[in-house]
SELO-183362 format. One record per atom (N, C-alpha, C): residue number from 1; residue in one letter; atom name; x, y, z. Coordinates in nm, 3 decimals, padded with zeros to 5 digits. Atoms other than C-alpha are relative to their C-alpha. Example, Ala and Ser with C-alpha at 12.3 -4.5 7.8 and 13.67 -1.06 7.14 Angstrom:
<atoms>
atom k:1	r:A	a:N	xx:00.089	yy:-00.119	zz:00.000;
atom k:1	r:A	a:CA	xx:01.230	yy:-00.450	zz:00.780;
atom k:1	r:A	a:C	xx:00.090	yy:00.120	zz:00.000;
atom k:2	r:S	a:N	xx:-00.082	yy:-00.119	zz:-00.006;
atom k:2	r:S	a:CA	xx:01.367	yy:-00.106	zz:00.714;
atom k:2	r:S	a:C	xx:-00.077	yy:00.109	zz:00.073;
</atoms>
This chain:
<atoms>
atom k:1	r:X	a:N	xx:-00.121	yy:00.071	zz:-00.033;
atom k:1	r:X	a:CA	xx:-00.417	yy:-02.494	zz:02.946;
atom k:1	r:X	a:C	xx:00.108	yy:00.100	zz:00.038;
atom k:2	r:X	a:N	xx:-00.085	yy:-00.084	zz:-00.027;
atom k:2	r:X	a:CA	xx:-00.144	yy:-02.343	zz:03.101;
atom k:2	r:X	a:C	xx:00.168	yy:-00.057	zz:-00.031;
atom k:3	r:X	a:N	xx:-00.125	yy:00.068	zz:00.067;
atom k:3	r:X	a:CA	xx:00.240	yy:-02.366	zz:02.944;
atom k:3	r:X	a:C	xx:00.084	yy:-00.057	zz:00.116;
atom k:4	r:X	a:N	xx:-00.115	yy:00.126	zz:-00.112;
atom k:4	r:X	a:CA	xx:00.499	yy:-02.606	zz:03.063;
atom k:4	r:X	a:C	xx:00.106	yy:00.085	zz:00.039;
atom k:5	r:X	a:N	xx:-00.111	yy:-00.027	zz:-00.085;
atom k:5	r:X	a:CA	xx:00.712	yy:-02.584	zz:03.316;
atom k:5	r:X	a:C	xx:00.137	yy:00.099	zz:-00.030;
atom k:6	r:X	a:N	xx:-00.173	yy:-00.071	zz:00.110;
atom k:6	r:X	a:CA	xx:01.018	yy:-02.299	zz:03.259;
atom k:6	r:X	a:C	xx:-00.059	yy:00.002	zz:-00.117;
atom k:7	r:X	a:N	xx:-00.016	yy:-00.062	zz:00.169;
atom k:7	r:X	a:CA	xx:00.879	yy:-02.198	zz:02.943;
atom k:7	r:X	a:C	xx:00.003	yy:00.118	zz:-00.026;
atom k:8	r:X	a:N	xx:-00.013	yy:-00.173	zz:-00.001;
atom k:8	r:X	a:CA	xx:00.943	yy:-01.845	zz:02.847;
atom k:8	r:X	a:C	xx:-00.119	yy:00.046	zz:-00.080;
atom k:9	r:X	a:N	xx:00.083	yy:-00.053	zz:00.021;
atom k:9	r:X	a:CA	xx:00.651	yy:-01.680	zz:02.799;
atom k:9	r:X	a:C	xx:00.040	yy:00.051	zz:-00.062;
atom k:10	r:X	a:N	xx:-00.046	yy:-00.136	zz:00.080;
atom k:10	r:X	a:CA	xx:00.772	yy:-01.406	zz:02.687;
atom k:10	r:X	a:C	xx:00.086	yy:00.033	zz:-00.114;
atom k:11	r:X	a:N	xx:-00.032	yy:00.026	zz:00.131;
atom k:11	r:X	a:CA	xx:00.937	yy:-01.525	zz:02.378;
atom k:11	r:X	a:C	xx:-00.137	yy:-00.012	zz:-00.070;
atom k:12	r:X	a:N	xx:00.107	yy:-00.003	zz:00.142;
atom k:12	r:X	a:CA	xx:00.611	yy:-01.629	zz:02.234;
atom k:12	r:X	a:C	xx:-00.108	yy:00.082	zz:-00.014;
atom k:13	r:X	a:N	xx:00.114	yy:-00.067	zz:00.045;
atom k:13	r:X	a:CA	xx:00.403	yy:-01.341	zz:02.306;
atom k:13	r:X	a:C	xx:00.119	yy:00.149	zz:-00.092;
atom k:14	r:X	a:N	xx:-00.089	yy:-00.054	zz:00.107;
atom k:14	r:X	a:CA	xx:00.738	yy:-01.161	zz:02.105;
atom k:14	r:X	a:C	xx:-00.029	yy:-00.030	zz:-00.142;
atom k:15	r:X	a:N	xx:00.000	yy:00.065	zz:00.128;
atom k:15	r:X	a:CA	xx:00.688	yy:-01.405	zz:01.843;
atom k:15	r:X	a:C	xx:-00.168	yy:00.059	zz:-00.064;
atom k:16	r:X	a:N	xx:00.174	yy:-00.030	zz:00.033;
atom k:16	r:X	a:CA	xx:00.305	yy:-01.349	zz:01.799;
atom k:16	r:X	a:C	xx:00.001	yy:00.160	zz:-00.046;
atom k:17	r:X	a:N	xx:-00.016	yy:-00.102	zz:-00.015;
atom k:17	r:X	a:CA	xx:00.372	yy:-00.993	zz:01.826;
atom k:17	r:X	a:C	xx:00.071	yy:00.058	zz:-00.120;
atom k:18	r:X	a:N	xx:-00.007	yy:-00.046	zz:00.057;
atom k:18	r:X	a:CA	xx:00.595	yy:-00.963	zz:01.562;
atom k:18	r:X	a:C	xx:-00.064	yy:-00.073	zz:-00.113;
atom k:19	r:X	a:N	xx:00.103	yy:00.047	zz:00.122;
atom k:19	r:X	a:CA	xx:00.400	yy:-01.182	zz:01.335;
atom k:19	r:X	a:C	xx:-00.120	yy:00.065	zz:-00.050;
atom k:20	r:X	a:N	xx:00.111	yy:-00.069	zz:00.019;
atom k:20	r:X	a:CA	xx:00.117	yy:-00.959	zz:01.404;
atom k:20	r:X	a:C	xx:00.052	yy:00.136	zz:-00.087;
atom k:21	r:X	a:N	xx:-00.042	yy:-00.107	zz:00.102;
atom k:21	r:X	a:CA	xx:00.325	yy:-00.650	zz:01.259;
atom k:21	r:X	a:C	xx:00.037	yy:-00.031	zz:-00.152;
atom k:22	r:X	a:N	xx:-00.004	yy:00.065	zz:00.088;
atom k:22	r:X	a:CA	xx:00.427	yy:-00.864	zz:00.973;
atom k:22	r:X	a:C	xx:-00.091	yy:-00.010	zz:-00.094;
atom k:23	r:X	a:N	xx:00.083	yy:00.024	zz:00.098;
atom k:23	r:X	a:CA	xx:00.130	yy:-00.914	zz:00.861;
atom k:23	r:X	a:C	xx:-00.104	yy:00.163	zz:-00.037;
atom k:24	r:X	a:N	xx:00.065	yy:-00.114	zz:-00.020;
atom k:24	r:X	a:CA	xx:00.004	yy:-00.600	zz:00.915;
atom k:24	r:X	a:C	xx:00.099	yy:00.136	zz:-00.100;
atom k:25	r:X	a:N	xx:-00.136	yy:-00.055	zz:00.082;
atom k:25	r:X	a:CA	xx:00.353	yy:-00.425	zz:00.742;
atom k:25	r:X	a:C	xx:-00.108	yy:-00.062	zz:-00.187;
atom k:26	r:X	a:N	xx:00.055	yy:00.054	zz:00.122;
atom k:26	r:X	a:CA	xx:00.205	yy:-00.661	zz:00.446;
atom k:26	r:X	a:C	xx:-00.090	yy:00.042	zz:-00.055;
atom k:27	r:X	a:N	xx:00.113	yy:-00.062	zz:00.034;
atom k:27	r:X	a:CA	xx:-00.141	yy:-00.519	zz:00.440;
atom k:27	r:X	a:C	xx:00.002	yy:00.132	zz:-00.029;
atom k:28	r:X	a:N	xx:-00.012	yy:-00.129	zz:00.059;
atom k:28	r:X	a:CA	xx:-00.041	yy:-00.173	zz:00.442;
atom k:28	r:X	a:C	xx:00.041	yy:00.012	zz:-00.132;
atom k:29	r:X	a:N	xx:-00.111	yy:-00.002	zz:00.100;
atom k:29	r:X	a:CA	xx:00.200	yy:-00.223	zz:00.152;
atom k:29	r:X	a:C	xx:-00.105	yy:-00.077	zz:-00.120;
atom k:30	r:X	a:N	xx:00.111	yy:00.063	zz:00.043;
atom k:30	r:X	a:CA	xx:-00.069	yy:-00.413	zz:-00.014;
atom k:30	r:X	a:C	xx:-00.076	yy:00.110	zz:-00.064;
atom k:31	r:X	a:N	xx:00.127	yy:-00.073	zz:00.083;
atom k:31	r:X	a:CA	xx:-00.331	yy:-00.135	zz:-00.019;
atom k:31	r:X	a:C	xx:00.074	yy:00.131	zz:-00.062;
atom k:32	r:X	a:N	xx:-00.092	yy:-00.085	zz:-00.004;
atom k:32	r:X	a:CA	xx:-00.019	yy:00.111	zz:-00.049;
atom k:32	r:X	a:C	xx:-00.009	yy:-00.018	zz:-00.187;
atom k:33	r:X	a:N	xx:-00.031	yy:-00.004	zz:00.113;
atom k:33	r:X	a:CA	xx:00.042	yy:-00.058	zz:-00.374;
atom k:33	r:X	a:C	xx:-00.106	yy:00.055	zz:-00.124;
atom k:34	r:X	a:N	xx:00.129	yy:00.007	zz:00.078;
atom k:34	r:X	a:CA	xx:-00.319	yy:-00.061	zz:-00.544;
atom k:34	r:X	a:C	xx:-00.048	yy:00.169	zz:00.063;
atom k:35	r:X	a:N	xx:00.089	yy:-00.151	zz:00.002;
atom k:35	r:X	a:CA	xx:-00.374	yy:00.318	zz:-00.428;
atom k:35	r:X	a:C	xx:00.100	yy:00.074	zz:-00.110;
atom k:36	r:X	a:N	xx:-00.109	yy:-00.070	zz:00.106;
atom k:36	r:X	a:CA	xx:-00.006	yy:00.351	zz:-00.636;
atom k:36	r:X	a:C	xx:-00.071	yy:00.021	zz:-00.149;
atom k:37	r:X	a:N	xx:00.027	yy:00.035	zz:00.036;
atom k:37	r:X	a:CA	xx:-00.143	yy:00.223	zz:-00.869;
atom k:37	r:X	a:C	xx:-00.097	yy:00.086	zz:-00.085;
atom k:38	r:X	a:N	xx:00.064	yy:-00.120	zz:00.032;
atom k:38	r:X	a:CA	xx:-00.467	yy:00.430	zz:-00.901;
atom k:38	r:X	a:C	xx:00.019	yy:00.121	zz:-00.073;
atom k:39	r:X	a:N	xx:-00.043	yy:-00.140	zz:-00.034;
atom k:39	r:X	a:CA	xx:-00.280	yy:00.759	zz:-00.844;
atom k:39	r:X	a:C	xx:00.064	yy:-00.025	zz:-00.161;
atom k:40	r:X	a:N	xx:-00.040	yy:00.007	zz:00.156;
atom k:40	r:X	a:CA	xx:-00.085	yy:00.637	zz:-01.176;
atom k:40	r:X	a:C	xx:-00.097	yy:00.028	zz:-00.121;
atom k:41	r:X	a:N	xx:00.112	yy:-00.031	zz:00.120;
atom k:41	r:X	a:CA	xx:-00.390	yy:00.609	zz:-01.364;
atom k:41	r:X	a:C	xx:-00.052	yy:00.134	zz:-00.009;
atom k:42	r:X	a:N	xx:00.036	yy:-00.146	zz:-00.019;
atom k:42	r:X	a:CA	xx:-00.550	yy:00.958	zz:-01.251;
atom k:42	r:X	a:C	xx:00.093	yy:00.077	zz:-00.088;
atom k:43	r:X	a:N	xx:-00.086	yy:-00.095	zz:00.040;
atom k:43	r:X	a:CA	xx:-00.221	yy:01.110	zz:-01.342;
atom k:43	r:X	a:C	xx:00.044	yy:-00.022	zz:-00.150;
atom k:44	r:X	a:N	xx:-00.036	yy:00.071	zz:00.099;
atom k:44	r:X	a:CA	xx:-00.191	yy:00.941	zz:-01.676;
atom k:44	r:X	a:C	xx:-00.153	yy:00.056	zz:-00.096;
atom k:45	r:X	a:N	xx:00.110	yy:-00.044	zz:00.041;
atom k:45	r:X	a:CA	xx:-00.562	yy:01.053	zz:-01.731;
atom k:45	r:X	a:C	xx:00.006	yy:00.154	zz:00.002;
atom k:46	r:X	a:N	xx:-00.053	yy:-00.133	zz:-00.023;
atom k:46	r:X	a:CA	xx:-00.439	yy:01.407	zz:-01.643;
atom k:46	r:X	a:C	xx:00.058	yy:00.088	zz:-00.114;
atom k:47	r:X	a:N	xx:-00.097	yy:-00.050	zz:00.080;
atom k:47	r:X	a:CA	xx:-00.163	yy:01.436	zz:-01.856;
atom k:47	r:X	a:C	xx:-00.080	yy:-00.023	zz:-00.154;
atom k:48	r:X	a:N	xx:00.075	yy:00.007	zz:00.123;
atom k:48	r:X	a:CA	xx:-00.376	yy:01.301	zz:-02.170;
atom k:48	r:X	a:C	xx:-00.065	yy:00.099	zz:00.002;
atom k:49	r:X	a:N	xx:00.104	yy:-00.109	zz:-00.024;
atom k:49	r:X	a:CA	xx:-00.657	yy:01.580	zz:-02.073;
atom k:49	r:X	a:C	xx:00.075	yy:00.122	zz:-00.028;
atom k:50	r:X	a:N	xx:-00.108	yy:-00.083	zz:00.027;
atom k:50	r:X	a:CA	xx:-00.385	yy:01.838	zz:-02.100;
atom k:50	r:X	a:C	xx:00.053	yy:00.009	zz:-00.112;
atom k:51	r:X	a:N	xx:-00.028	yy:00.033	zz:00.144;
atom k:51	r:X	a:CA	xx:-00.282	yy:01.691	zz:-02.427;
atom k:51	r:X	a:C	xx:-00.072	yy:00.070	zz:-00.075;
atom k:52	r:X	a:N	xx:00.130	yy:-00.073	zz:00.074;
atom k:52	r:X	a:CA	xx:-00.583	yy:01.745	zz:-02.588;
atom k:52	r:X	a:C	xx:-00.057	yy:00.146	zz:00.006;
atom k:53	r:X	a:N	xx:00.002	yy:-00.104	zz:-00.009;
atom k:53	r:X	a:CA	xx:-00.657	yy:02.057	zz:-02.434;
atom k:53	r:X	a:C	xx:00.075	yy:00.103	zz:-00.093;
atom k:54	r:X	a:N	xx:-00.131	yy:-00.047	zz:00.081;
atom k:54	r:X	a:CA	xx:-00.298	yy:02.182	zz:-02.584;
atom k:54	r:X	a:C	xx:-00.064	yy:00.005	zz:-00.124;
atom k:55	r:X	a:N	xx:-00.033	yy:00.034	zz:00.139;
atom k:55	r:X	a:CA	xx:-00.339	yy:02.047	zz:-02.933;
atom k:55	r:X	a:C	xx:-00.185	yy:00.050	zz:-00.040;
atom k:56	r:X	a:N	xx:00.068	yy:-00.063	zz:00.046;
atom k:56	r:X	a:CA	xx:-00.700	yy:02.167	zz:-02.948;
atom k:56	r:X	a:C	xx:-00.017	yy:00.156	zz:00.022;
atom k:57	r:X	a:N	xx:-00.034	yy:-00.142	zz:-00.020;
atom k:57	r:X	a:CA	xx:-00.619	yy:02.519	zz:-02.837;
atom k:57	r:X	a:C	xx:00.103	yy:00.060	zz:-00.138;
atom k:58	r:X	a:N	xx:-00.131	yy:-00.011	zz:00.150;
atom k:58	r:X	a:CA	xx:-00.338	yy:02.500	zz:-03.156;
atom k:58	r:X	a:C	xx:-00.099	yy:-00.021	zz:-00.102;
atom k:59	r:X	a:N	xx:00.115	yy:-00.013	zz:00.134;
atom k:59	r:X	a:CA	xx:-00.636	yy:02.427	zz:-03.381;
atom k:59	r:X	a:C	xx:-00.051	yy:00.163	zz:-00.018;
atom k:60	r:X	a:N	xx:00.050	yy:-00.103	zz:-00.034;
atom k:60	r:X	a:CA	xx:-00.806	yy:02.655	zz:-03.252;
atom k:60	r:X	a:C	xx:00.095	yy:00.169	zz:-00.069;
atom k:61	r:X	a:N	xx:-00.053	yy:-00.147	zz:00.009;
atom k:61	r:X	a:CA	xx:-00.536	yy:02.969	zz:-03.325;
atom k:61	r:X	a:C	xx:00.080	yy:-00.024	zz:-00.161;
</atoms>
């Protein structure tokens, strides 16, 4: 089908266009969050490992 008469194209391949970044803005931020996320845990597993290390090195002497 082809659009009616005088219709501005070129508004709705704007509109589509930014809907497509939209959702796409969303998805990044998405996997953005759950890698935060991760990286928290690692570093949280880090700092405990370090702990222990410490406080058994103080036995130790």
């Amino acid at each position: 089908m082809f659009p009616p008469f005088m219709c501005d194209v070129s508004s709705d391949h704007t509109q589509r266009r930014r809907h497509h970044q939209e959702r796409k803005l969303a998805m990044l931020s998405f996997w953005r969050d759950g890698l935060e996320r991760q990286l928290a845990a690692v570093n949280a597993s880090i700092d405990t490992l370090k702990g222990q290390i410490e406080r058994d090195a103080q036995k130790e002497s």
